[in-house]
TIDO-687413 format. One record per residue (C-alpha): residue in one letter; x, y, z. Coordinates in steps of 0.05 Angstrom, whole numbers, plus 32768, in hexadecimal, padded with zeros to 4 digits. Last residue first. Layout:
BEGIN
AXYZ ...
***
This chain:
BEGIN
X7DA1825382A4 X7DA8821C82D0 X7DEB820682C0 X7E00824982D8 X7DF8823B831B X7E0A81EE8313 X7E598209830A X7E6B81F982C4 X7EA781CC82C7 X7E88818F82AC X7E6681AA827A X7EA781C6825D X7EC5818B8263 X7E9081638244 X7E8481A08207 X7ECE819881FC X7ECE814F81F6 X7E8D815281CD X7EA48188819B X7EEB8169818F X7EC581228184 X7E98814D814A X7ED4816A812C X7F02812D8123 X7EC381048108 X7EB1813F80DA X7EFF814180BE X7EF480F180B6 X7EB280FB8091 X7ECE8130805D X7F148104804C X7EE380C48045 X7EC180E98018 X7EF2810F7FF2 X7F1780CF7FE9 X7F2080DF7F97 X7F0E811D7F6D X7F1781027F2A X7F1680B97F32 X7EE080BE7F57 X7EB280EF7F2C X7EBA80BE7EF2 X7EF380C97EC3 X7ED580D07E7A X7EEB80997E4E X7EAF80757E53 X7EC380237E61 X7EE37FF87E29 X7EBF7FBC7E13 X7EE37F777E2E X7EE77F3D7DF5 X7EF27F027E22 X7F1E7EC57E27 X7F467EA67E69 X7F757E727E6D X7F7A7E487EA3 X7FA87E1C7ECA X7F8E7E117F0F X7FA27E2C7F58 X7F6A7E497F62 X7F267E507F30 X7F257E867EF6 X7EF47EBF7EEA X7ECE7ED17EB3 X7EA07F147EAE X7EA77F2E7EF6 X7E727F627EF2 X7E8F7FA07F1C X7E6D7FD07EEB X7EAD7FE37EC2 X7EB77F977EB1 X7EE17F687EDB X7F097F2F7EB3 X7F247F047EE7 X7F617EDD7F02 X7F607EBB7F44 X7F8D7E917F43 X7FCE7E737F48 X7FF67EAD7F24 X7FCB7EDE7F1E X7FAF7F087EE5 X7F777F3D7EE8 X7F5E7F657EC1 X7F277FA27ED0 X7F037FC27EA1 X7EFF800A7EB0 X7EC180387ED5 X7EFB80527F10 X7ED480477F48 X7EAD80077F28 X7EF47FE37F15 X7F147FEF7F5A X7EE17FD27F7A X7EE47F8E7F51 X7F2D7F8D7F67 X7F1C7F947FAF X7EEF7F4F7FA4 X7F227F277F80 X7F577F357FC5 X7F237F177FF9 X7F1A7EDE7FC6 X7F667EC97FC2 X7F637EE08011 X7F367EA9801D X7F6A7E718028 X7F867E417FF3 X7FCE7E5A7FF0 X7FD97EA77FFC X80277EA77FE7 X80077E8E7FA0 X7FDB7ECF7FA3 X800F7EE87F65 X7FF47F257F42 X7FEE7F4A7F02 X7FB47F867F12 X7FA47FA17EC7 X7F6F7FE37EC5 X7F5A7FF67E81 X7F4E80407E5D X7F8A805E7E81 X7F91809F7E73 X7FB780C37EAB X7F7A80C87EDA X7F6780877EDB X7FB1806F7EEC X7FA9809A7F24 X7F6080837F35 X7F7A80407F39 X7FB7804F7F63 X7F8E80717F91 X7F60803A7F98 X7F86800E7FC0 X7F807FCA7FC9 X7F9B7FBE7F7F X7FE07FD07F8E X7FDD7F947FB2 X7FFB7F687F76 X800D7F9A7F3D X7FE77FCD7F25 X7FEC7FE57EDC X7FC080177EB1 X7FB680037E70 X7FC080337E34 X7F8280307DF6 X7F8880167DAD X7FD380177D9F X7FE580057DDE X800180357E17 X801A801F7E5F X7FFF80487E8C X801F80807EB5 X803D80797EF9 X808B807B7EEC X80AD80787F31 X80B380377F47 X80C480207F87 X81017FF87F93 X80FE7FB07FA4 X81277F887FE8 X80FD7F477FED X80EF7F2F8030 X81067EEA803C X813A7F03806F X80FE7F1F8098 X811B7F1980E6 X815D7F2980DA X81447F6D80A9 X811D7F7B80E2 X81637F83810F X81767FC480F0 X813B7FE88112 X814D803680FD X8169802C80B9 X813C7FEC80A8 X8103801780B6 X80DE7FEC807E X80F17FAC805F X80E57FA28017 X80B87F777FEC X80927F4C801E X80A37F70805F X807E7FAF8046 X80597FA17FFE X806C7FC97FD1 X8040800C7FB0 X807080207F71 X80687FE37F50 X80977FF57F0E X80717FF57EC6 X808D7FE37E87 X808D7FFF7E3F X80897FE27DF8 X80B77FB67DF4 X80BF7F9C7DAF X809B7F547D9C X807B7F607D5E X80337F687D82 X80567FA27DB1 X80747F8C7DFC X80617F9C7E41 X807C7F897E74 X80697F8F7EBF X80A07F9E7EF1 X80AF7F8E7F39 X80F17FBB7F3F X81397FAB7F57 X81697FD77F68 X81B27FCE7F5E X81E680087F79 X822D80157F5B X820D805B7F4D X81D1803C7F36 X81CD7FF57F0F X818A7FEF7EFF X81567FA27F0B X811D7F817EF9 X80EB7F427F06 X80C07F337EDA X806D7F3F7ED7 X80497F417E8B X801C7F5E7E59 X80207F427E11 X800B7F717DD4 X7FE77F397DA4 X7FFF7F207D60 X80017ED87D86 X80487EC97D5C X80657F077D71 X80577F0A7DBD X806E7EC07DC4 X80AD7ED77D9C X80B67F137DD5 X80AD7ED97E0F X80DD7EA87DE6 X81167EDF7DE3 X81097EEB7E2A X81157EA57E35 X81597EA07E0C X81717ED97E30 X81637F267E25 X817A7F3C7E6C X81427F667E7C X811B7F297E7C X81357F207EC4 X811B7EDB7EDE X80D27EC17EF7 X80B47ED17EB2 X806C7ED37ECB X80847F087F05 X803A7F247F0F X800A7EFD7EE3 X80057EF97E93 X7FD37F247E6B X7FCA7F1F7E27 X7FB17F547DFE X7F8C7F587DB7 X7F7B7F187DB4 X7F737EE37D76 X7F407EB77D95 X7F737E827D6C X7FAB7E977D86 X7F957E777DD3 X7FBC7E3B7DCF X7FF77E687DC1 X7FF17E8B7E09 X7FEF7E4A7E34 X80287E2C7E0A X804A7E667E22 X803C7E6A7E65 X804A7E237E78 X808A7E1F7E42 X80A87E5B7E6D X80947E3C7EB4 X80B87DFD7EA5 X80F67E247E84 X80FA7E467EC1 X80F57E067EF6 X81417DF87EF0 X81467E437F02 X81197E377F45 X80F47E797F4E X80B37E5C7F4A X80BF7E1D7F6D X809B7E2A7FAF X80677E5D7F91 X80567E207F63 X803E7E3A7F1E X7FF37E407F16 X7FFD7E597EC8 X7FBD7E827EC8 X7FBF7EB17E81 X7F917EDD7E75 X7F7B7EEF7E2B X7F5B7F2D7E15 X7F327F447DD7 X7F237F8C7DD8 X7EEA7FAF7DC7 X7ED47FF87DAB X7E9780167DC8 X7E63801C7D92 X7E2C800B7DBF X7E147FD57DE3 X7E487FD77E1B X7E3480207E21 X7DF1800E7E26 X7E027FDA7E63 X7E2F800E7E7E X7DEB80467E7F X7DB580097E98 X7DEF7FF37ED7 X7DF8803F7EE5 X7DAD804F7EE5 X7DA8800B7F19 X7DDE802F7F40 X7DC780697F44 X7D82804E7F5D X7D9D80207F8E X7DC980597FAE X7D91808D7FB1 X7D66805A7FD2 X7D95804B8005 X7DA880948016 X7D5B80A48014 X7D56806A8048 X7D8D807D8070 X7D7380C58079 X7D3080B1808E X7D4F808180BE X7D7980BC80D8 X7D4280E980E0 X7D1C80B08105 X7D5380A38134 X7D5D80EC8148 X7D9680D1817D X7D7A80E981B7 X7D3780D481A8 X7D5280958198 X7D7B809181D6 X7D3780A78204 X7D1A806681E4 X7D4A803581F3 X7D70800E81C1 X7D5D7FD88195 X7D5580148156 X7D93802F816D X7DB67FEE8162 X7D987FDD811F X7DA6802D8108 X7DF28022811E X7DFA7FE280F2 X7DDC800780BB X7DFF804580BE X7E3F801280BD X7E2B7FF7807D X7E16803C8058 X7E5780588070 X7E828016805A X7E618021800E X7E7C806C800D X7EBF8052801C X7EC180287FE0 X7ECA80617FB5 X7E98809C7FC5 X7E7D80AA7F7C X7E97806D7F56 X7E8C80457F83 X7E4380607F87 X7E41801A7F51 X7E437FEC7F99 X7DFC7FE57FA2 X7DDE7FD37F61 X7E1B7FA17F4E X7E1C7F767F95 X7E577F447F89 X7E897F797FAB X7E587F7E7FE7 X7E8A7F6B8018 X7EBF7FA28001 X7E927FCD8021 X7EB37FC68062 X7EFE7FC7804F X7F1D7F8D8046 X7F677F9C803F X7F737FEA8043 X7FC07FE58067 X7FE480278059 X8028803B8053 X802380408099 X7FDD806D809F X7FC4807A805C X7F97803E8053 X7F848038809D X7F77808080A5 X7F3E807C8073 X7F1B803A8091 X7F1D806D80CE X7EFF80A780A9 X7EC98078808E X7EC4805B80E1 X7EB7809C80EF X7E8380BA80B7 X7E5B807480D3 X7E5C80898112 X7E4980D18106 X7E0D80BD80DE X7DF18081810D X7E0280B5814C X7DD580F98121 X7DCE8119816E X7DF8810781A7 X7DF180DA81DB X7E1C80A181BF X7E4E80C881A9 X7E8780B781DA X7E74807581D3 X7E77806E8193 X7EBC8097818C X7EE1805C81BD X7EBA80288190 X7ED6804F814E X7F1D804E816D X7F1480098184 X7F037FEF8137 X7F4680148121 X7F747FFB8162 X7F5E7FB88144 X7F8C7FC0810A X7FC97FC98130 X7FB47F8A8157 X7FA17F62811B X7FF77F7C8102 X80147F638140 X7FEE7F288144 X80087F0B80FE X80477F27810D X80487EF3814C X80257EB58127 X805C7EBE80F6 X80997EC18124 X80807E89814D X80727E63810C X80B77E6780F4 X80C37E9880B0 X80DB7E7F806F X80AE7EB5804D X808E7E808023 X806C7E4F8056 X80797E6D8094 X80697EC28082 X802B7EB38053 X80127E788071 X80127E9D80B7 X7FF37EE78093 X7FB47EB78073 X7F9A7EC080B8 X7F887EFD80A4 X7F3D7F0080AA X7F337ED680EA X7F647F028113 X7F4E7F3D80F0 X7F127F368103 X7F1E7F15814D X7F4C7F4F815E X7F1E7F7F8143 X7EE27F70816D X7F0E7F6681B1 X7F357FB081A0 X7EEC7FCE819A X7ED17FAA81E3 X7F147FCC81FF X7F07800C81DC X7EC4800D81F6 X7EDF7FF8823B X7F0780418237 X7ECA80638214 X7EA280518257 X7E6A8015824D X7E1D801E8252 X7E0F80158204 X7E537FFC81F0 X7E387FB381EF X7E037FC081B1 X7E337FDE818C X7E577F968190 X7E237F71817F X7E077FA1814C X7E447FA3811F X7E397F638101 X7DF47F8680E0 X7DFA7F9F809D X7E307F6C8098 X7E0F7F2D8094 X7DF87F338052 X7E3C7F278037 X7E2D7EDC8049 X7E587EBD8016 X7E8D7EA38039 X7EC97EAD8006 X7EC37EED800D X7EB57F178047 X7E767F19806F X7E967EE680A5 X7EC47F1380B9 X7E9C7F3D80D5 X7E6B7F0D80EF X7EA97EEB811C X7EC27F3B8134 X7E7D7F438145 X7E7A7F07816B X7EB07F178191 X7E9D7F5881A5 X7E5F7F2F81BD X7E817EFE81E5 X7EA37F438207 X7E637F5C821E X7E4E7F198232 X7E917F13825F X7E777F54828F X7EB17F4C82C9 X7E9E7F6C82FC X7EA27FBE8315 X7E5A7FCC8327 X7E4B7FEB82E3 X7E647FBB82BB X7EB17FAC82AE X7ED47F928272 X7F1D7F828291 X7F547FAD82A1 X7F877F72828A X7F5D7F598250 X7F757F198230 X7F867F038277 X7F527F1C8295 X7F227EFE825E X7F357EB68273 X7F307EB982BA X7EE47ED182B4 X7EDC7E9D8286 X7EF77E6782B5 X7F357E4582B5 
***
């Protein structure tokens, strides 16, 4: 079979050139996009190569029609997400109890809804190509894209552009101006500026390329110098009278497989405690234990809960922790994903419900309407969302909560911002990941979420990996996967003040997706309407 063969059947219309044949090296370079893009995520290590894995495919949708430009879009995203969430199959066949046929299929189902995002901006690309400001107007679309894609379907904002410069502490402190968003705009105004600039001339001129470069570099040099001020004011701060906090993380690395095994309970309970005592001595202030530590209902006040609430007694230390739970409602049980939080002598002290769950992992959507996906997901679990939002409150500061994924999204952190929280705590459980990248992928959101927001950042997992994140993104300790680790550090509380994110929130992305909507309304119209101008009047 040759090539040509090949991409007809992956691409029933085919990617045509101007005389109607197949064009393959447009669509090799589609590919290769996709390849670069995901290649600038974590674990790789080449973040640099994302201020310019757009250009092969921008390059491609220079002579193409927005039709074959959503084609060439659809190939980049497919192989990104392909290559990016592979971790999906492990996920859904290893834990989820799921055959690989079934696996491999929602896997593609869910890269192909996210490719429609990349083949959006590709379709708008093209359709902006001749008009003025293109490096500014593409990048304002694929912002109000990456937007969409959080919202849209209960929202899916894994890996977002300028999630790739997490480890990159001058750059990334706008965070906490334009969220994470505002670092995909200045990545994707790069990409388009490359291409322009190995464009033809009369597109340059078109396009007011040396406005635009002008405006990039201000943009750049703006962001570098905020954020080396920011970097000089939190270092102060840290100097300063600030009060501290000693914190301990705890990294059991308990078997996903066995976790919920009740003849494997009492194993996990002597892990984590033993674990937590050996740390007395650093006498902390908070410990921190990963999402569903105490893999049974501590509600119930059973021998092990009684051990959990003397563990929290004899360290002297409040004691943070995930359990399942469970209310009894008109003749109804629902059960919640709660993090624990008990006092020094061992009293509760408040809990926290996820509120943001994971679709097919923690419940099963449209189950009213498509009664058969509950067939085809029996390993889903079936959790209520929680309604109480606030953070937890300690004597010396409250800490606001996110559990597992909750993390990916930065409304939650600015929420839990908002209402008072002086720390941010993600308790997770990447077990289901195994050893792929997405343990790293999911570390480098967190970090984001830290800078937006201007709090320390915890974080606890179950297999790795856990971290202590300050308020400028600097990740202070960090554990290795699927180890047993304990983790030590005396964190300085951020400014109290709400930065101008938390405050105001996804103006930005909000602004460049209403500008997007407007300027593709303007050129459609002013197409048709040039089109139906009679050349008499065209003249004048």
């Amino acid at each position: 079979m040759n090539i040509n063969t090949l991409i007809m059947k992956i691409l029933p219309h085919g990617i045509k050139d101007g005389q109607g044949g197949l064009f393959p090296k447009k669509v090799l370079c589609a590919i290769l996009s996709g390849l670069m893009l995901t290649a600038s995520f974590p674990p790789g290590g080449l973040e640099w190569l994302i201020w310019f894995s757009l250009f092969p495919l921008l390059k491609t949708l220079g002579d193409t029609t927005p039709s074959q430009s959503f084609r060439l879009g659809l190939v980049t995203g497919l192989t990104h997400y392909l290559t990016l969430h592979y971790w999906v199959i492990i996920v859904l066949q290893k834990y989820g109890g799921l055959n690989i046929l079934i696996s491999l299929g929602a896997l593609v189902m869910l890269c192909f809804y996210l490719a429609l995002y990349p083949a959006v901006f590709s379709c708008f690309y093209s359709y902006a190509r001749r008009s003025r400001f293109l490096a500014l107007t593409s990048a304002g679309a694929w912002v109000g894209l990456e937007y969409v894609k959080g919202k849209a379907l209960t929202g899916f904002p894994w890996c977002l552009l300028g999630y790739t410069q997490y480890r990159n502490l001058d750059l990334i402190q706008i965070a906490d101006l334009v969220g994470v968003y505002g670092l995909s705009f200045l990545v994707v105004l790069s990409n388009v500026l490359i291409c322009i600039f190995f464009s033809e001339r009369a597109l340059k001129k078109k396009a007011l390329f040396p406005w635009e470069t002008a405006i990039a570099l201000l943009m750049a040099f703006f962001t570098f110098v905020y954020g080396h001020d920011r970097l000089i004011r939190i270092k102060d701060l840290q100097n300063g009278d600030r009060p501290s906090v000693k914190i301990v993380v705890v990294q059991g690395n308990v078997d996903q497989s066995i976790k919920w095994d009740p003849a494997y309970q009492e194993e996990t309970m002597r892990r984590y405690l033993s674990m937590t005592l050996s740390a007395r001595p650093f006498r902390p202030y908070l410990i921190v234990w990963p999402e569903t530590a105490a893999p049974f209902f501590f509600q119930e006040n059973t021998d092990l809960s009684h051990r959990i609430r003397l563990c929290s007694k004899m360290s002297n230390a409040w004691l943070l922790f995930g359990s399942p739970a469970y209310e009894r409602e008109e003749g109804r049980v629902k059960y919640y994903n709660r993090a624990y939080l008990l006092a020094p002598d061992g009293e509760l002290s408040g809990f926290y419900d996820k509120s943001h769950l994971v679709p097919f992992g923690e419940y099963v959507p449209l189950q009213t309407f498509f009664p058969f996906i509950n067939h085809l997901v029996q390993a889903a679990g079936d959790f209520a969302s929680g309604d109480k939002t606030a953070p937890l409150r300690l004597s010396s500061f409250s800490a606001g909560v996110l559990i597992c994924y909750e993390v990916i999204f930065p409304e939650l952190g600015r929420r839990q911002t908002r209402d008072g929280a002086g720390i941010l705590v993600n308790l997770t459980n990447d077990a289901w990941f195994g050893m792929t990248s997405a343990p790293y992928q999911h570390l480098s959101m967190a970090v984001l979420r830290a800078v937006e927001n201007r709090r320390p950042l915890v974080r606890a997992a179950n297999t790795g990996i856990s971290a202590i994140i300050g308020p400028e993104g600097k990740i202070i300790s960090q554990s290795d996967l699927f180890m047993e680790e304990v983790l030590k550090n005396e964190v300085r509380l951020g400014d109290s003040s709400c930065p101008f994110y938390s405050r105001y929130g996804d103006f930005f992305p909000m602004t460049m997706l209403i500008l997007s909507l407007i300027k593709i309304l303007y050129i459609l119209c002013y197409n048709k309407l040039k089109f139906r101008t009679p050349n008499s009047l065209k003249a004048l």
